[in-house]
C-alpha positions as CSV (number, residue, x, y, z in Angstrom):
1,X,140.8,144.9,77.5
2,X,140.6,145.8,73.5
3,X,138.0,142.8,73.6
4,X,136.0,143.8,76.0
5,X,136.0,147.4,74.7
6,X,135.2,146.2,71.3
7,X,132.3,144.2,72.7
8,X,130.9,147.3,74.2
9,X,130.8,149.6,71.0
10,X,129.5,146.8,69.2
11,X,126.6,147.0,72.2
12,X,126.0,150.5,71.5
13,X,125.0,150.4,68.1
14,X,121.4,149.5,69.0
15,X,121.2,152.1,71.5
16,X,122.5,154.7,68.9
17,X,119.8,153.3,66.6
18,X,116.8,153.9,68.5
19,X,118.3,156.9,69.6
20,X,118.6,158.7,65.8
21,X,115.3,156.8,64.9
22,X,113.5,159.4,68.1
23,X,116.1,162.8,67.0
24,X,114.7,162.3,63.7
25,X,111.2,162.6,64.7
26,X,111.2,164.9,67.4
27,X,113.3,168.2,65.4
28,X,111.7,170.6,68.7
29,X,113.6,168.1,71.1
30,X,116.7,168.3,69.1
31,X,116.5,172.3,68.7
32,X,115.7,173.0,72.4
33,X,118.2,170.3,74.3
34,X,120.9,169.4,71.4
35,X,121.4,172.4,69.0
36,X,120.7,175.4,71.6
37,X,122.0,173.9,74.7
38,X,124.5,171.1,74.5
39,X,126.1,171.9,71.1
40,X,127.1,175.6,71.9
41,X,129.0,174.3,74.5
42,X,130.7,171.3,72.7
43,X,131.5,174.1,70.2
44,X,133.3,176.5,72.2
45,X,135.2,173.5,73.8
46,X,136.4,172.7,70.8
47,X,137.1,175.9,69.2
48,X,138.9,177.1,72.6
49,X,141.1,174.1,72.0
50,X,141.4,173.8,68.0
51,X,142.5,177.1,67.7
52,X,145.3,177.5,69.7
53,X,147.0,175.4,66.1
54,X,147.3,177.4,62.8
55,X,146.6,174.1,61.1
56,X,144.4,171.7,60.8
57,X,144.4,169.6,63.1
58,X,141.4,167.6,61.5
59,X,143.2,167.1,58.4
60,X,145.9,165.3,60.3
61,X,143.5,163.2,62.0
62,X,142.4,162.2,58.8
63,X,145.7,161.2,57.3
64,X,146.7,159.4,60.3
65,X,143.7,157.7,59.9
66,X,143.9,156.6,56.4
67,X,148.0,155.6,57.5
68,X,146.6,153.1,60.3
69,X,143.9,151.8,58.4
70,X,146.4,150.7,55.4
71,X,148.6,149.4,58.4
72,X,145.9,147.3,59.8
73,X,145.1,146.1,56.6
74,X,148.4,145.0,55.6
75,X,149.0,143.4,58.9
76,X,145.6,141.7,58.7
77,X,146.2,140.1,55.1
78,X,149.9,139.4,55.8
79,X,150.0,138.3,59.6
80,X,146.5,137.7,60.3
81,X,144.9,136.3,57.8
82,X,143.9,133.0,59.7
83,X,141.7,135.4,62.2
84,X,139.2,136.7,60.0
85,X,136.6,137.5,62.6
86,X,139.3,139.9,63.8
87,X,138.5,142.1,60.9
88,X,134.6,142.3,61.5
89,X,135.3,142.8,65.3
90,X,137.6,145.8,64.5
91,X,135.9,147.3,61.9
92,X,132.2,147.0,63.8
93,X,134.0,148.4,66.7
94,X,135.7,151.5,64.8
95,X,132.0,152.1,62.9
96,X,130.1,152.6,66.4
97,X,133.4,154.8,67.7
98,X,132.9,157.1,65.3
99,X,129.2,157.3,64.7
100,X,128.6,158.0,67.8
101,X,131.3,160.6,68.3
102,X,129.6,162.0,65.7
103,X,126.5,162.2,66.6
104,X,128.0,163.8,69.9
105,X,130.3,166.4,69.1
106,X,127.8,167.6,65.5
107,X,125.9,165.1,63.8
108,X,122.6,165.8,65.8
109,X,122.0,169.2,64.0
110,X,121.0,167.4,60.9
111,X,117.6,166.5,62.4
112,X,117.4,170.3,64.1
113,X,114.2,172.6,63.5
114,X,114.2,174.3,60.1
115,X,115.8,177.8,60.1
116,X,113.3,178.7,57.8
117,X,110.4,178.0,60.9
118,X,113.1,179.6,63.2
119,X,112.6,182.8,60.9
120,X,109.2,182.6,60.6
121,X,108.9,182.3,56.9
122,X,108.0,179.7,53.9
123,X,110.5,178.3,51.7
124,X,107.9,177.9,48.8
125,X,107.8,180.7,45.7
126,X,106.2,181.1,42.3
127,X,108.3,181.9,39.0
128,X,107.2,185.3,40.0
129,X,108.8,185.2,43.3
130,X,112.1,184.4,41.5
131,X,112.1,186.3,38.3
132,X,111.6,189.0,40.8
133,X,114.1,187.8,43.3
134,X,116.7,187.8,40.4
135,X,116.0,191.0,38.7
136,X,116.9,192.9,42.2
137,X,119.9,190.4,43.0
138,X,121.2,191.5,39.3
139,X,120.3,195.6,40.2
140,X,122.3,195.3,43.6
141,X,125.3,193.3,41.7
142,X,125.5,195.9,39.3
143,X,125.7,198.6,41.5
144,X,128.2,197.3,43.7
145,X,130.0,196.2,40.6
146,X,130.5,199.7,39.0
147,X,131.4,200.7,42.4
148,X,134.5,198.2,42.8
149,X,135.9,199.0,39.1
150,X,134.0,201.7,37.5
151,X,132.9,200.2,34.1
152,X,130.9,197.3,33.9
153,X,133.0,195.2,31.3
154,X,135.8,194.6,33.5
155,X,136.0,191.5,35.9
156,X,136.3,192.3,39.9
157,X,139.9,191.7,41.0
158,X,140.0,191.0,44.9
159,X,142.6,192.7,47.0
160,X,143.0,191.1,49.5
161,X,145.2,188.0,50.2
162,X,143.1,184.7,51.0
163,X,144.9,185.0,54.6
164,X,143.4,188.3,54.7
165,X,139.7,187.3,53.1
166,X,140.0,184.4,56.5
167,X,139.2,187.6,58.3
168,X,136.6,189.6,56.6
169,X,134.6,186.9,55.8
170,X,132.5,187.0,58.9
171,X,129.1,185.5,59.7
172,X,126.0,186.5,60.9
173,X,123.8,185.0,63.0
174,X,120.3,184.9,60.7
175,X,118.1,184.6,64.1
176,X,119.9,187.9,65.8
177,X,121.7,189.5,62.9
178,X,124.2,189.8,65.0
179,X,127.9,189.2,64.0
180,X,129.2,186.0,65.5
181,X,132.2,185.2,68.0
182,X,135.8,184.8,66.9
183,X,135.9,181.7,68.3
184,X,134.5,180.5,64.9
185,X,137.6,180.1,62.7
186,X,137.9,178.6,59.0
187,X,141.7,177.3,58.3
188,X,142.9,176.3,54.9
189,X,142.6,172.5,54.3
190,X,146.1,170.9,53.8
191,X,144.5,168.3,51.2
192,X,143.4,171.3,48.9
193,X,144.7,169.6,45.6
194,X,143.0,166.1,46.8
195,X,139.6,168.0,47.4
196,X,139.4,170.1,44.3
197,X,140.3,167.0,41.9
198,X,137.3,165.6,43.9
199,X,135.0,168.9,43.4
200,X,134.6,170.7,46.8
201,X,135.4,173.6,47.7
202,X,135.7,173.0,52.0
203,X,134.4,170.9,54.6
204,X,133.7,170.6,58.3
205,X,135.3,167.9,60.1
206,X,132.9,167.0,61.9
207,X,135.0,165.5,65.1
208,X,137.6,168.5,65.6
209,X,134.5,170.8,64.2
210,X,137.7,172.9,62.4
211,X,135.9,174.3,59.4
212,X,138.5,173.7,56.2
213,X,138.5,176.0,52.9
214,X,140.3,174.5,49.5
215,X,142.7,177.2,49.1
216,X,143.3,177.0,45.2
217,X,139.4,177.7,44.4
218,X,139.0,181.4,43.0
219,X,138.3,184.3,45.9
220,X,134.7,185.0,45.6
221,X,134.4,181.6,46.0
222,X,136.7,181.1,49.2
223,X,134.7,184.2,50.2
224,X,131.3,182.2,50.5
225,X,132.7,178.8,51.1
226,X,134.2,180.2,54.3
227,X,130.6,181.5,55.3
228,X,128.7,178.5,54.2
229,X,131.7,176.5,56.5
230,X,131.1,178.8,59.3
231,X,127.7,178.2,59.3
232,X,128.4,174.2,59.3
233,X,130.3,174.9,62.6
234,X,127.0,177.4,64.3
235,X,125.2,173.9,63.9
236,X,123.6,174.6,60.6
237,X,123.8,171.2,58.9
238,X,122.1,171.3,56.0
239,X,123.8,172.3,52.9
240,X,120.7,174.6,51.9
241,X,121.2,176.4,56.1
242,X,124.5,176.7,55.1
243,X,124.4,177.9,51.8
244,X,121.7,180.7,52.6
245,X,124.1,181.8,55.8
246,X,126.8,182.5,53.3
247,X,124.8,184.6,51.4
248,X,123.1,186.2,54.5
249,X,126.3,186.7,55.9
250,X,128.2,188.2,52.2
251,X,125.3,190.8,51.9
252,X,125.5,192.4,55.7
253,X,129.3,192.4,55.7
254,X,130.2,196.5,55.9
255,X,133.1,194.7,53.0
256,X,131.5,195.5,49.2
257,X,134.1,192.7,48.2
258,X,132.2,190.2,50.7
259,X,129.0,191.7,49.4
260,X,129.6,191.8,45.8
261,X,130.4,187.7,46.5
262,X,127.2,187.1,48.5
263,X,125.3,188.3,45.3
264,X,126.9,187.5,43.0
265,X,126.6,183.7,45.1
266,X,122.7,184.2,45.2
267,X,122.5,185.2,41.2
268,X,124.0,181.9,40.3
269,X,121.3,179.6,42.6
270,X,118.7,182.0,41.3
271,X,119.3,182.0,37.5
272,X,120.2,178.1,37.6
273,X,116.5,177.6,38.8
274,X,114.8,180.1,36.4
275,X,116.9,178.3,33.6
276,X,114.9,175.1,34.4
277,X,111.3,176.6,35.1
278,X,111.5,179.0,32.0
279,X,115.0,178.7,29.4
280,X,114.2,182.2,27.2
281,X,112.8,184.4,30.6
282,X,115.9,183.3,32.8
283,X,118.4,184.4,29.3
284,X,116.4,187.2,29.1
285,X,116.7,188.3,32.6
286,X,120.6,187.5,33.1
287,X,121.2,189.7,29.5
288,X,120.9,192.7,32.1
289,X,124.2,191.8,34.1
290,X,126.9,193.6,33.7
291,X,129.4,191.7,31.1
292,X,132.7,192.2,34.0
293,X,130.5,189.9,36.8
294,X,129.7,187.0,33.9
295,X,133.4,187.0,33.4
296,X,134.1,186.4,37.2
297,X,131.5,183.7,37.3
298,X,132.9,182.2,34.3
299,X,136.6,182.7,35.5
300,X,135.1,180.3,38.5
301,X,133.5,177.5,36.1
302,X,136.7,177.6,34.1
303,X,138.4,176.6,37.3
304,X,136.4,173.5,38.4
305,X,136.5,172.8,33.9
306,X,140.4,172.4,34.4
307,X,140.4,169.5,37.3
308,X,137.3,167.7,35.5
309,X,138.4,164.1,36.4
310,X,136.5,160.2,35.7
311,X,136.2,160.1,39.9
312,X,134.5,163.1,40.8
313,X,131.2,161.5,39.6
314,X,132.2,159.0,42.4
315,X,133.2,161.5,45.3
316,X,129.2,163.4,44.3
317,X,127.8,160.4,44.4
318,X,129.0,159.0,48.4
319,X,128.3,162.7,49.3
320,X,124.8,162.4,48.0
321,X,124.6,159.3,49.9
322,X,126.1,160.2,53.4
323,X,123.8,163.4,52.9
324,X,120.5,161.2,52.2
325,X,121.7,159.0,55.1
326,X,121.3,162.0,57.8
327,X,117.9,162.7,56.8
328,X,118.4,165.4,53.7
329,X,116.3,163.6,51.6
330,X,117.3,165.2,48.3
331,X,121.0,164.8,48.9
332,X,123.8,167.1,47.1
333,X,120.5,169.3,45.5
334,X,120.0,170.2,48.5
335,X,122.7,172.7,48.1
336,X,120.1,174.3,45.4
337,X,117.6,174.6,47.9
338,X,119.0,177.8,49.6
339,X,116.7,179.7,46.3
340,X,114.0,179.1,48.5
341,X,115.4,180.4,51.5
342,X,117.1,183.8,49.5
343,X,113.7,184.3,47.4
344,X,111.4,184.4,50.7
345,X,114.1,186.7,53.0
346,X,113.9,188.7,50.0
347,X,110.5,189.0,50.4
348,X,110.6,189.5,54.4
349,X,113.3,192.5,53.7
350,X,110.6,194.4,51.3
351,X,108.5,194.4,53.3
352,X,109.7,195.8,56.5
């Protein structure tokens, strides 16, 4: 039986080949059959089940995982070891299992329709575009700012508890504007330590589809990373969608906390691509936020500076590849891609 179900994994990989090679170049297909009627419904299956547990159950699934496979692998070198075919059958087999549970249950969105299309907007800009962008990003951060503590040299200190921030950090739908079921839920990951040695703030397993949140990273970032997570789980892929959800998301909560973090989100994309287009306008332009909000953004690069490590150039580097391999072609920058998406909403939003 394990032979003959080995054999017919190993069949399917063709099948799932010629299959991603048509998704990829049919995005309308993908959008109309995949992402708007077959996912939705995989989704709430999942999220029906998945959140009857507290925890995450992906994050076991992982670990049991990575138990099994050391098992295997001790039992294949120690016991084995005179069937090495067995290996490649296995390992073939496992490969096809999980690629194309992946492509089932989430993968597909990756080659969806652009939401920038589905909005009916561009995704290009001028410097003008974002120097313009930024200055009322930087306007609306200081007013909200002065609002939360009343003098613009002090840092915002959240009040809520990150259990609590789990449930005011709700998402919007960027097609309806309207706020989005409960069944979408973000859980703390249990390998928060592992993942912030490693640099990332959360994650979306894509099998369970439980969206995970590092718990040790500051709060107005667990305040976007749970949005930009969310988002993962609405079947928004790419890091860019996801990204530009979270700050979509921050700015229409009726929580200034939420908002004050969707800004303050956006201001940090913006700024990081003005500093590359034009170094003295983008220092001139950030000189006119208030001192307390570059202390929380600096309180949050201080936080990633303590867990620097040799391997997190490693873990960025197999995430830019498993991103390039599903089709976003400019990998982990694509996270810096969302300017595009904030700079030309902006522009939609002035002028209705």
């Amino acid at each position: 039986m394990k032979n003959k179900i080995s054999l017919l994994l190993w069949v399917s990989i063709l099948p799932q080949l010629v299959f991603i090679y048509y998704i990829r170049r049919n995005p309308e297909w993908v959008e109309s059959y995949y992402s708007e009627k077959f996912y939705p419904l995989v989704s709430k299956l999942h999220g029906g089940f998945f959140n009857l547990f507290s925890f995450s159950t992906g994050d076991l699934l992982y670990f049991f995982m990575i138990f099994f496979s050391i098992r295997y692998f001790y039992k294949f070198f120690t016991v084995e070891v005179k069937k090495p075919l067995l290996i490649i059958r296995d390992f073939g087999a496992l490969v096809a299992l999980i690629s194309l549970l992946f492509h089932l249950t989430w993968g597909i969105n990756y080659h969806r329709k652009p939401l920038n299309e589905q909005m009916g907007m561009s995704i290009e800009y001028d410097q003008t575009d974002l120097e313009n962008t930024l200055n009322d990003l930087i306007t609306k951060s200081n007013e909200l700012h002065l609002s939360l503590v009343g003098i613009d040299s002090l840092a915002v200190d959240f009040p809520y508890s990150k259990e609590e921030l789990l449930e005011k950090a709700v998402s919007f739908d960027p097609l309806t504007n309207n706020q989005l079921e409960e069944i979408y839920k973000v859980k703390k990951s249990l390998f928060s330590l592992p993942l912030t040695y490693m640099g990332y703030s959360g994650y979306l397993n894509p099998i369970t589809l439980e969206a995970q949140v590092n718990s040790k990273i500051p709060k107005i970032s667990f305040i976007t990373t749970i949005l930009h997570e969310t988002a993962h789980q609405m079947g928004y892929a790419s890091e860019k969608e996801a990204n530009f959800i979270a700050f979509f998301s921050a700015i229409n909560s009726e929580d200034p906390y939420v908002k004050y973090a969707g800004y303050t989100f956006a201001i940090r994309y913006c700024y990081g691509d003005l500093l590359i287009a034009d170094r003295e306008k983008a220092i001139e332009i950030i000189g006119n936020l208030n001192p307390g909000i570059i202390k929380n953004i600096r309180a949050v690069n201080r936080f990633w500076m303590d867990y620097i490590n040799p391997l997190r150039p490693f873990f960025k580097k197999t995430y830019d590849g498993y991103l390039k391999a599903n089709g976003q072609k400019s990998g982990i920058v694509s996270y810096n891609e969302m300017v595009g998406l904030v700079i030309n909403h902006h522009k939609k939003s002035i002028k209705k």
